[in-house]
N, C-alpha and C positions, 0 to 999 in steps of 0.2 A: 383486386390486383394491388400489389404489392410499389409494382415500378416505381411510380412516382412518390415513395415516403421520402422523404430528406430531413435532415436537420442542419444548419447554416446559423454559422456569430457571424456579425460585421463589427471588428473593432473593442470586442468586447472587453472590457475593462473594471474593476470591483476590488475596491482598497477599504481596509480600516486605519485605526488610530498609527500603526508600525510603518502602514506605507503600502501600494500596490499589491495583491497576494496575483493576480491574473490582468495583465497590462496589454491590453490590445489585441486579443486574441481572434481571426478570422479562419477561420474553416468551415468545409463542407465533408459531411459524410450521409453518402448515399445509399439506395436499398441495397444490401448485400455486403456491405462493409461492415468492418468489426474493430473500433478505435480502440487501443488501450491508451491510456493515460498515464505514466508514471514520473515519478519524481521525487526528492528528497521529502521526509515529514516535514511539513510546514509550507510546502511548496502555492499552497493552493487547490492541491487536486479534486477536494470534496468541494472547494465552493466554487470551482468552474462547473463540475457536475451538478447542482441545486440550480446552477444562473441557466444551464439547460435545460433541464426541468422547470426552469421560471419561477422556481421556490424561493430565489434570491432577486432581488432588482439590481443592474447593474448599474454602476456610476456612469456607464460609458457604453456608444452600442447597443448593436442587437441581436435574438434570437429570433427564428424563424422556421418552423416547425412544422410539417406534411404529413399529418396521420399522428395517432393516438398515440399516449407515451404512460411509460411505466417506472417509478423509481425505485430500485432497494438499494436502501439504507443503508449504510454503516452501524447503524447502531439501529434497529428497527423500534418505534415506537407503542407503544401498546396504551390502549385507555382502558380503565381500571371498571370491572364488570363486564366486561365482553367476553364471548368463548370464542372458539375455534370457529363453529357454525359463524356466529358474525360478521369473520374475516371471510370465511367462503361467499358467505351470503353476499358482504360486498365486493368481493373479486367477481362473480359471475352475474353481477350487474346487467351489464350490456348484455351477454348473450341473452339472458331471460326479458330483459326490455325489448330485444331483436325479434324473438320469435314470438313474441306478443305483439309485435307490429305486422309482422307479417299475417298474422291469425285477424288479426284488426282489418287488413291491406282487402282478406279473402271475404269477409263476408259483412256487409254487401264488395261484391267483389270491386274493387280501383285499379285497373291496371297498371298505370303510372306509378301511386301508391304501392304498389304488389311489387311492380319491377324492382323501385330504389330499395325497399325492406329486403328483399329476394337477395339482391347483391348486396347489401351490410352484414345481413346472415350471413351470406358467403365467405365473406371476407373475413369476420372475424372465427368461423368453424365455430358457430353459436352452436347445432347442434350436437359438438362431441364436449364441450364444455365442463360439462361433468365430469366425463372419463379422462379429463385432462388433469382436472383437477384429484382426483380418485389417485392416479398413477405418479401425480408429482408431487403429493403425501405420502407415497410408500417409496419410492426410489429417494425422498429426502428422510426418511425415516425421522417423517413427520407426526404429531399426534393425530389419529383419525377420529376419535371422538369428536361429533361437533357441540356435544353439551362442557366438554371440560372447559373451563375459567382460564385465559390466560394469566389469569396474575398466579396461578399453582404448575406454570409452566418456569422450566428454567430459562435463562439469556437465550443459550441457544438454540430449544426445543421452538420458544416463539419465532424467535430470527426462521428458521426451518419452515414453521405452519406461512408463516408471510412470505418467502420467498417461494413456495409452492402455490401460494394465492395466485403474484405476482406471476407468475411461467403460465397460469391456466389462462390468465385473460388474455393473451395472445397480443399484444400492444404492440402498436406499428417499431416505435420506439422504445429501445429496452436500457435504463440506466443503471450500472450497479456498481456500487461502493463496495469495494473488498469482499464480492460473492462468496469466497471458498471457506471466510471464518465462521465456524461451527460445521463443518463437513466433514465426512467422514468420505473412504476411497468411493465409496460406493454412489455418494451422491454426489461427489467430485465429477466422474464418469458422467452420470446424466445431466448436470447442468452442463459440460464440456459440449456431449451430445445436442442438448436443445438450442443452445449459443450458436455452434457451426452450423446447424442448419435452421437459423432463425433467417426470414425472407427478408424481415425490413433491415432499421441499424440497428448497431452495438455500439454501444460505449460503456465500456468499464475501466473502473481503480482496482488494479489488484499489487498484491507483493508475490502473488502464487506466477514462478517463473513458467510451471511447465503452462499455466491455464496462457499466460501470454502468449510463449510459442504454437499453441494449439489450434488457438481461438484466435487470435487477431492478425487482420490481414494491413493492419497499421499502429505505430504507436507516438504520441506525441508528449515529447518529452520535453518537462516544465524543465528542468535544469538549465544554468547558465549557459549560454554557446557561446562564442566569441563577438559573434555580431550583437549580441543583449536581446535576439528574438527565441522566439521557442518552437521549431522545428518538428514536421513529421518524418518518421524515418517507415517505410515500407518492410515488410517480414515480420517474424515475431523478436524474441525477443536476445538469442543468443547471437542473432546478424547483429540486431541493435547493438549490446555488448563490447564487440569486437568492433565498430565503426566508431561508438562512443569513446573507447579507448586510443584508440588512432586518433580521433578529433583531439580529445585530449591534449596528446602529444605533441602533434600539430602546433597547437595555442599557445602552450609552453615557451616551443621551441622559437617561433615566431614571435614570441612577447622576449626571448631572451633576447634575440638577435636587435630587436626593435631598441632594449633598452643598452646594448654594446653601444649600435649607433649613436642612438640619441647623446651617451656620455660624450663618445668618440667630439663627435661635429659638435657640441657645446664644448669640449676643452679647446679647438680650434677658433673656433670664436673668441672666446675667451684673450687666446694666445695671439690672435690676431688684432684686439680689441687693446689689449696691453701698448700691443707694440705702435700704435696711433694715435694711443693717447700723448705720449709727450710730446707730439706737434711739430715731429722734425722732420721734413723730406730735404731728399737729394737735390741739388740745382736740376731744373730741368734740360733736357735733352741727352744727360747722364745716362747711363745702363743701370744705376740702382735707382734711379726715378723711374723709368719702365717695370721696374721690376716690383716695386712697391706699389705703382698703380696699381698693376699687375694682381696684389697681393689685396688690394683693397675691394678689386672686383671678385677677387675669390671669395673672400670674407664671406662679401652680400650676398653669392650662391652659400655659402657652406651657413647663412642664415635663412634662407628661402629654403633651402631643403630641410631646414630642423623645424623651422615651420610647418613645411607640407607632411613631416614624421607626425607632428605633433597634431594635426586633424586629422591625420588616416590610422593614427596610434591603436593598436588593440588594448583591449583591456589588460588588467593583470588577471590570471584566472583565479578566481576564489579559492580561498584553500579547505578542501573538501574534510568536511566532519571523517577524523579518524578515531574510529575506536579502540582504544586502548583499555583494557580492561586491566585492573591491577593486577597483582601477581596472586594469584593463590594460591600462598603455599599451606601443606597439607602432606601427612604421611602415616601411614599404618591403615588398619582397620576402622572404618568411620559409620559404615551402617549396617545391622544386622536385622533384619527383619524375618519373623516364622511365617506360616500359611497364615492368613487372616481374612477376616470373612464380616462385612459390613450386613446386616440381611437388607435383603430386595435390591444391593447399590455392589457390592464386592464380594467375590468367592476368588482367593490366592490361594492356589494346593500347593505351590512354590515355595522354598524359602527363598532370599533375596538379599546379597550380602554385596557391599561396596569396599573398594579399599582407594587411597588414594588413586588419584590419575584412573581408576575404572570408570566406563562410560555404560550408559542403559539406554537403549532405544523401548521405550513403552507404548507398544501399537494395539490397534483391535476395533471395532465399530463403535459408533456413537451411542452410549447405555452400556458399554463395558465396564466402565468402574476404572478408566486413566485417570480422572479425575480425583477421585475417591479416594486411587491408591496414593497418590503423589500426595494428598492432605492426608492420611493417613502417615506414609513415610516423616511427615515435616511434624507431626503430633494437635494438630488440629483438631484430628477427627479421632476419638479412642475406637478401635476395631471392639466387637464384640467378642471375638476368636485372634487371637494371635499376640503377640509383641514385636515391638520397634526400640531397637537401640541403638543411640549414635553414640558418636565422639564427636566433641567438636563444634563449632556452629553451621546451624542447618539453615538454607536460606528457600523459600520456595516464591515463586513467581506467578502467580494464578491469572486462568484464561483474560480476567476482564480486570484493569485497574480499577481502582476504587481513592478516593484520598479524601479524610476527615473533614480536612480545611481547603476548600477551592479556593479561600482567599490568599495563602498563602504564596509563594515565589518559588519559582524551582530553585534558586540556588539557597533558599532557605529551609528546603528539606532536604535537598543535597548539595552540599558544599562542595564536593568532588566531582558534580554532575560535569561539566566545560571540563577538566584534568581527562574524565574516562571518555571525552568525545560524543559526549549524546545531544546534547545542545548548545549552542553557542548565541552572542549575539546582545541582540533584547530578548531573547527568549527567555535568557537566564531571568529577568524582572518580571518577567508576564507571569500574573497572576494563574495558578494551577486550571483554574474554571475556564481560560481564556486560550489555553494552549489546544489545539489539533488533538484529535484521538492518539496518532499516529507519536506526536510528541512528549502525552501524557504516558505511554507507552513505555518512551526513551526513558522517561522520567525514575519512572519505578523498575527498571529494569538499573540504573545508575544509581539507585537508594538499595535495591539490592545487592550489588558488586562491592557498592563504598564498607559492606561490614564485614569484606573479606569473610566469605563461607567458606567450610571448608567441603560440604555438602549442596551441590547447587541441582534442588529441581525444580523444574521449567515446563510449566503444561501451558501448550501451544505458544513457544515464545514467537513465533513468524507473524502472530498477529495484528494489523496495525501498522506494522514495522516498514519501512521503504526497503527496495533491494537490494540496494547497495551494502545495508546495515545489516542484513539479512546475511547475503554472503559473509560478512567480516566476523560476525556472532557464530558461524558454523564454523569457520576457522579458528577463530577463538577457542569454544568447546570443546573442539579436536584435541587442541593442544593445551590446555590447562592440565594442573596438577592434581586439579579440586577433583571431587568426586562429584560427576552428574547423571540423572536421572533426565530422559527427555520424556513429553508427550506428546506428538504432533502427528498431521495429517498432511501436512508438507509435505509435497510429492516430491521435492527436488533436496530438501533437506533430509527426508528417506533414505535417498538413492547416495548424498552425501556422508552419511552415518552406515551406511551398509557393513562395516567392520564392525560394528558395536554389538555389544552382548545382547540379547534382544528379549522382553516377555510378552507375551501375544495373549489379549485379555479377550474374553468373549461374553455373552451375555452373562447374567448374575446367574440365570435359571439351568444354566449349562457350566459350572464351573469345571467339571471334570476336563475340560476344553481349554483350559489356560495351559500355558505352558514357557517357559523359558528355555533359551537356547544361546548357547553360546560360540560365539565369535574367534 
């Protein structure tokens, strides 16, 4: 039985050198509950998720924890010499310890023994273990080989073998960092499915809007509020949206009115303060002796009240990272591309032709060749069959950043990075190695933009990325001049680009199955 899992912070708290990243943080989430997390990059969301998991110590506070727990990664780990088998072998740990106890429990038989091994098996479905794991290798269009080597796996083939490790062992508690990057529709679907009908909790980081609305029956959002705490809001994530927007408004509106007053009843003071200094009253028992007392006790109220403004004063609301992306201008014919054919990675029977301001939606499953085709497009990759011609500069964005010198500064690889709104702060100083996935992300996305392309393609730019940013980046693309190419698995940036010319890639071995269509 499930009922009693819980996960519970009291107080929880965990700062580095910049200052607090998760300041106080108390909640509970119970069997059947589904937290999402969101917030801007930088916010803290991965190292609140690790201090649940107990992977981080906090400064401050506790966790508190009811049944077995599970983490995936952001970025999944792998040790060098292990295959596939190894990762299964250690995901299905416990069931196969379970029913070795219970086999232990039987003979000579213990019934006490028998009973508690009887109900752990139970609990954790040790017997279908296998066929859990079998099923959530092929619905994540995972490698089934269990001799293959992970280090001859890509980023996201391994990310795929460990998050189907992670689904088989059935974990009271399930943690997950940005689940949907490297998914394709298909295994979108099934984790959706296994998540809404998971019996214990959920807590997941994602930027995947529709997986929030779907999947989470709560979301607590690190963002500023007025009060300075950080807030659950109930539904998913388009209520969230429209409530967050309203708040918004709210705080403005009430930080305007707050700082009207505050001037107002300080220049009264002021004006009042003036006219007492030079030390002259009326003879008493006069009408402008009344009247100046009069004036004296007003003062003291119209200072008592600027006082009691100035303890209950709201903040001023931070001014939210807007993205601005420069202007790309751009015009005529910029790429031309024939059928091209990478073997065993790309088969295009397409030609493929951009002109300014034209957009590409580049869809198909995971081992289609979006990838391929997008470094092919940018000249990375010379095609064995076809050619690529541009005009212009070409800029491409690939799934995972990468940067030579971690030691270096983001505002020393982009100078323009604060100007296009990606980071602001001390961020700008922090060392590349030091910055959030999420904001090394921003980084190379604002190193990209600063060299004005006139050619911009983008495989899976939602990656990593907060939502906010997310939205602003699809209205952006919309309306640029540039010529782009997208590759993504974004369910809601899909459904956003639905007018766009579109090529639909299918496995390499199946090329006659490609096809383009337009919009």
């Amino acid at each position: 039985m499930r009922s009693h899992v819980h996960l519970t912070t009291q107080d929880l708290t965990k700062g580095y050198e910049a200052g607090p990243v998760v300041d106080g943080i108390s909640l509970t989430v119970s069997a059947g509950q589904r937290l999402g997390i969101i917030g801007e990059n930088g916010r803290g969301k991965t190292t609140l998720l690790r201090l649940l998991a107990e992977d981080l110590t906090p400064d401050q506070g506790t966790v508190t924890r009811h049944g077995s727990l599970s983490l995936v990664r952001q970025e999944m780990p792998f040790h060098e010499g292990k295959t596939v088998g190894d990762l299964l072998s250690e995901a299905l740990r416990e069931s196969r310890d379970a029913l070795s106890e219970l086999d232990c429990a039987a003979e000579p038989f213990d019934e006490q023994r028998y009973t508690e091994a009887l109900a752990h098996a139970e609990n954790i479905e040790a017997w279908d273990a296998e066929r859990r794991a079998e099923i959530a290798l092929k619905a994540l269009d995972a490698d089934h080989d269990r001799a293959t080597p992970l280090a001859r796996l890509s980023v996201g083939q391994r990310y795929r073998v460990r998050l189907a490790c992670l689904l088989a062992e059935r974990a009271d508690v399930l943690l997950l960092d940005e689940p949907t990057n490297h998914l394709d529709a298909g295994a979108l679907a099934f984790l959706t499915e296994r998540l809404q009908h998971h019996h214990g909790v959920v807590v997941l980081v994602s930027h995947d809007r529709t997986l929030l609305d779907e999947v989470c029956t709560q979301l607590l959002d690190l963002d500023p509020a007025p009060d300075g705490e950080v807030h659950l809001h109930g539904g998913g994530y388009r209520a969230f949206k429209e409530a967050k927007r309203a708040e918004r408004q709210r705080w403005e509106q009430r930080f305007a009115q707050e700082e009207a007053e505050h001037d107002e009843l300080a220049e009264k003071v002021e004006r009042a303060q003036s006219r007492l200094r030079d030390g002259w009253r009326p003879p008493k028992g006069t009408g402008k002796h009344q009247r100046t007392t009069r004036a004296a006790n007003k003062m003291r109220n119209v200072a008592r009240r600027l006082e009691e403004l100035g303890d209950q004063r709201v903040g001023a609301p931070p001014p939210p990272l807007r993205f601005t992306p420069p202007e790309l201008e751009a015009s005529g014919d910029l790429l031309h591309a024939t059928p091209l054919e990478v073997p065993g990675r790309l088969y295009l029977t397409e030609p493929i032709s951009l002109s300014a301001g034209e957009k590409l939606l580049v869809t198909g499953p995971n081992g289609a060749g979006k990838s391929t085709l997008l470094n092919v497009l940018a000249g990375r990759i010379t095609p064995a069959r076809g050619t690529v011609h541009h005009v212009g500069r070409v800029a491409l964005l690939a799934q995972e950043s990468a940067f030579e010198n971690e030691d270096a500064t983001a505002v020393q690889l982009c100078s323009r990075v604060e100007d296009i709104g990606l980071l602001s702060g001390k961020d700008l100083a922090r060392p590349v190695g030091r910055l959030s996935t999420g904001q090394r992300r921003r980084l190379e996305l604002a190193i990209l933009l600063s060299g004005s392309p006139h050619v911009l393609l983008l495989d899976e730019p939602t990656n990593h990325l907060s939502i906010a940013l997310v939205d602003e980046l699809t209205e952006a693309l919309d309306h640029t001049t540039a010529a782009v190419a997208v590759a993504t698995h974004d369910r809601q940036m899909r459904t956003d680009f639905g007018s766009w010319r579109s090529v639909t890639l299918n496995s390499p071995s199946r090329s006659h199955e490609t096809s383009v269509a337009s919009k």
